[in-house]
N, C-alpha and C positions, 0 to 999 in steps of 0.2 A: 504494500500500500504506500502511497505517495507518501513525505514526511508534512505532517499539519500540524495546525498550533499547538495539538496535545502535546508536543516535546516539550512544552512549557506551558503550558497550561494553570501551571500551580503558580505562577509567578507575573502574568498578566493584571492589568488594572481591571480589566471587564469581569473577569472570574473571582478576581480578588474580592471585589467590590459585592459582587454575590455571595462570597462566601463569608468576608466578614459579615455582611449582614444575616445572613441564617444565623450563625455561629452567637452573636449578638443575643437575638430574639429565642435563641434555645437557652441562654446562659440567665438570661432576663426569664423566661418561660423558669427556670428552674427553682432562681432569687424570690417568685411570687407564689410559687405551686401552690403554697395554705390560702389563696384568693381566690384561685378558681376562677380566673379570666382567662379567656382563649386571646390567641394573640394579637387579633384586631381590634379586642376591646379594649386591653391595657392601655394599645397605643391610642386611641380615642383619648384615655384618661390621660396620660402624659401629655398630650398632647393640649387639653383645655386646658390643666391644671398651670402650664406655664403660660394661656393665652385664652380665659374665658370670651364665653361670646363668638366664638368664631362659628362662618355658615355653614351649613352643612356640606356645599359647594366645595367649599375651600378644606378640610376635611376629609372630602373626597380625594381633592388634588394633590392634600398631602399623602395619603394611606393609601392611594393607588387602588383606588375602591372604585367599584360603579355604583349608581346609585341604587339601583335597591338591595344589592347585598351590604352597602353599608347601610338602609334603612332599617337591613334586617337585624344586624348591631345594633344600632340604636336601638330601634324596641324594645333587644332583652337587656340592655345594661339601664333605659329608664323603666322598665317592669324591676329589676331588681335594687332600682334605686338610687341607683351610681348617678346616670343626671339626669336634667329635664332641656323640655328644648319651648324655645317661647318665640312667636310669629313675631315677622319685622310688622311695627307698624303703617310702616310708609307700603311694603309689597308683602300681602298675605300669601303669595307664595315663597317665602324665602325664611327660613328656619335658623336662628340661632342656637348653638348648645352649650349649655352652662355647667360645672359640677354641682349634684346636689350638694347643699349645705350640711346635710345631715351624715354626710361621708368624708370631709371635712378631712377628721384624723385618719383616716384608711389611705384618703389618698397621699396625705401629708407621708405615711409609711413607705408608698410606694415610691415619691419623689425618694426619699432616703436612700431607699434599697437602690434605686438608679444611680443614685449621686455615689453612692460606695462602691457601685460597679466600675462608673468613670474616674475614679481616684485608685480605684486598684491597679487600671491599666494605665494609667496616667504613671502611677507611680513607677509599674513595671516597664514600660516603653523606654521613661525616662523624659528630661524637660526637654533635652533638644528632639530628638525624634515626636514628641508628642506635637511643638510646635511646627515641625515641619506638616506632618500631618493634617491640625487644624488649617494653617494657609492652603497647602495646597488643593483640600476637601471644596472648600470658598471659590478657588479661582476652579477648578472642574465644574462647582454645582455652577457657577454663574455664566459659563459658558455653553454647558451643555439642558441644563433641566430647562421643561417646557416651562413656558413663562408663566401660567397658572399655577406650577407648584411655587412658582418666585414669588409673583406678587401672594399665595397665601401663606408660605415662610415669612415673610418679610413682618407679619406680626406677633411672628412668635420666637421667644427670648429661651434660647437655650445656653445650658452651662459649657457648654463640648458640641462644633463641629460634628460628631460624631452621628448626631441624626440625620445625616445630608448625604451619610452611606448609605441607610435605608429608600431614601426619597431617588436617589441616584440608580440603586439596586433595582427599585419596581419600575422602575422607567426602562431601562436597559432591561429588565424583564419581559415587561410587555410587548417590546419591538423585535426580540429575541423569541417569545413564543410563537410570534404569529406566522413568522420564517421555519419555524420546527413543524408547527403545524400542519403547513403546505408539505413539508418532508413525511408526515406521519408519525411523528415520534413528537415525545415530549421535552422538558428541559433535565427532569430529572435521568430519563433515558439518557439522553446524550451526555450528558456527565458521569456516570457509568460506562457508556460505551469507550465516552472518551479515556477514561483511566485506565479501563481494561487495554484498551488500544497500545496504550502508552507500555504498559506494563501487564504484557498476556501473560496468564497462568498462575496472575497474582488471585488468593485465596480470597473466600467471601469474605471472613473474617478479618484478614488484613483492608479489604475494602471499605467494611466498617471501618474501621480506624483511621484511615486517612480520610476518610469523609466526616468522619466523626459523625455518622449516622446510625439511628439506631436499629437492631439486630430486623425487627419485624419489618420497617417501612423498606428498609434496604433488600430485605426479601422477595417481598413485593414486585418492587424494580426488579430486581432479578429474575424471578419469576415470567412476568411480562414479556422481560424480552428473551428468554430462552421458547416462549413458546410463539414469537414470532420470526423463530430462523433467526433471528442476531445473536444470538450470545450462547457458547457452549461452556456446560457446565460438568466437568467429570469428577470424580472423586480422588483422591490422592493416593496412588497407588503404596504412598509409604506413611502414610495417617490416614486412617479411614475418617477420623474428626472434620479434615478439609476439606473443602469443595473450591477447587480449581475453575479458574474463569478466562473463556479466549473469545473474540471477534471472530466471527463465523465471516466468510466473504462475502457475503451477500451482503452485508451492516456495512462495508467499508465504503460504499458510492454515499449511504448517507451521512455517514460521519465527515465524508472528504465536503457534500452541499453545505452540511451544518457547518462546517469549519470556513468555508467561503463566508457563509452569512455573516458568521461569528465574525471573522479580520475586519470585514468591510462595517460594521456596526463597532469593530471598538475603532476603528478608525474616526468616526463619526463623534467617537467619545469624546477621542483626546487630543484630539486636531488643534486646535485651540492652546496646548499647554506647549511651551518650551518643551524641546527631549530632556532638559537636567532639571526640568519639574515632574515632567511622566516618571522619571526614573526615582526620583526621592520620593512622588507619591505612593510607586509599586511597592517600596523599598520599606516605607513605612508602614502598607497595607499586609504586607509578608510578617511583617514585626506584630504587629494588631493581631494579625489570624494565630500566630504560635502562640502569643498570651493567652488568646481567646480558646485555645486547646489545652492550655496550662492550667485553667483557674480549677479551680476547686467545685465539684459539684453542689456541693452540700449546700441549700440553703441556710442552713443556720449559721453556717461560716461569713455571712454577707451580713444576715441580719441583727438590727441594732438593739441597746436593750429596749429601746422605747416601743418596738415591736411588742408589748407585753400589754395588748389592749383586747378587748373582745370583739371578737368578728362575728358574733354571732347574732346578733342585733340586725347585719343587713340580711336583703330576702336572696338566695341563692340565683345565681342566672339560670 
């Protein structure tokens, strides 16, 4: 097979920027578990929390939401009390969202447990890598993000650059699916297929790991694509434990489209930056993603003592 981006793959801004963000959002998923938010709701709440009032619209444009699956959010976090949303007066069709008041200290816990995540990595990065990171985050989103996420960022005050991966991430997602799409495959496919490619014969189990994904969803993947003729899966003739993973030739014309789409879309990205800014940007998104595989699972490890309040009081989503 021809050589494609997958020789580096793990070291790209466009992949990077995806993977710190999942990486991110499971770490965050893991700091809140005792809340029982799913991941779009959190971000909902951080999101007011540092910028009441904002439209539903803009909300949208942040969270890379369509509008009724984030209406569908909305409903169960105001059914369970998290906020409320109150009509513009001047245009009754346009929706402000506020946090309930009566979730106050809940949310006040969650900003914490955020803020101790960005000082863990902060601290682990280091000051200079961390500042090179925040500028060069700024000069990417403001180059490349559509201008609806800009002008709805532009009201909201965060502590850390760091959310402009996520807003950067679902952008570059969304232009990136609809290209896999037309191929038949997914993103998560192709990310698999791509490592496999990179690295035939490498085991599930090691797969998990460099993905840092977990045992069932990565199954799944797997699964899928071994029963569409891409992906062969044998056992290891010398651990019956492992299951061995190879690119079947049939997979390889679309790995080689998806890799065209992929150049020509980060091309698109990072056009705009100096090469000794793309290069300190990737440089520091490799440094982010290694901490972000370093940190400690364990929620209790994150959380503070003021965490010690009862949660029991709100109505479950």
């Amino acid at each position: 097979m021809t050589k494609t981006y997958v020789e580096f793959w793990s070291e790209d801004l466009a992949y990077l920027l995806y993977d710190c963000s999942r990486l991110l959002r499971r770490r965050f998923d893991e700091i809140i578990c005792d809340f029982a938010l799913r991941d779009a709701q959190w971000r909902v709440i951080t999101l007011l929390s540092h910028s009441e009032g904002l439209k539903q619209t803009e909300l949208a444009a942040l969270l890379g939401i369509q509008k009724v699956p984030l209406g569908e959010h909305l409903d169960k976090l105001e059914a369970g009390g998290w906020i409320e949303r109150r009509r513009d007066v001047s245009d009754r069709r346009a929706n402000y969202v506020y946090i309930n008041t009566n979730v106050k200290d809940q949310v006040d816990i969650i900003d914490q447990r955020f803020l101790d995540l960005i000082n863990t990595l902060r601290t682990a990065m280091g000051a200079d890598n961390w500042h090179v990171l925040q500028e060069n985050l700024q000069k990417l989103f403001s180059g490349f993000a559509a201008r609806n996420s800009q002008q709805a960022l532009s009201h909201v005050k965060f502590s850390s650059n760091l959310y402009l991966i996520g807003v950067l991430s679902r952008q570059l997602s969304t232009q990136f699916d609809s290209a896999l799409k037309q191929l038949g495959t997914t993103r998560s496919h192709w990310l698999v297929l791509s490592v496999v490619a990179h690295q035939p014969g490498i085991s599930q189990r090691e797969l998990a790991r460099l993905l840092d994904m977990a045992k069932a969803p990565l199954g799944k993947v797997v699964e899928q694509l071994v029963n569409k003729h891409w992906l062969r899966r044998e056992i290891d003739a010398r651990d019956k434990r492992l299951k061995r993973l190879t690119v079947i030739k049939d997979a390889e014309e679309t790995i080689e489209h998806a890799a065209r789409d992929y150049r020509d879309l980060h091309k698109t990205l990072s056009d705009h930056l100096e090469c000794s800014e793309l290069q300190c940007l990737e440089k520091a998104l490799q440094l982010l993603r290694s901490k972000l595989l370093l940190i400690s699972r364990s929620p209790s490890s994150t959380a503070s003592s003021s965490d010690k309040i009862n949660h029991t009081k709100r109505r479950p989503l």
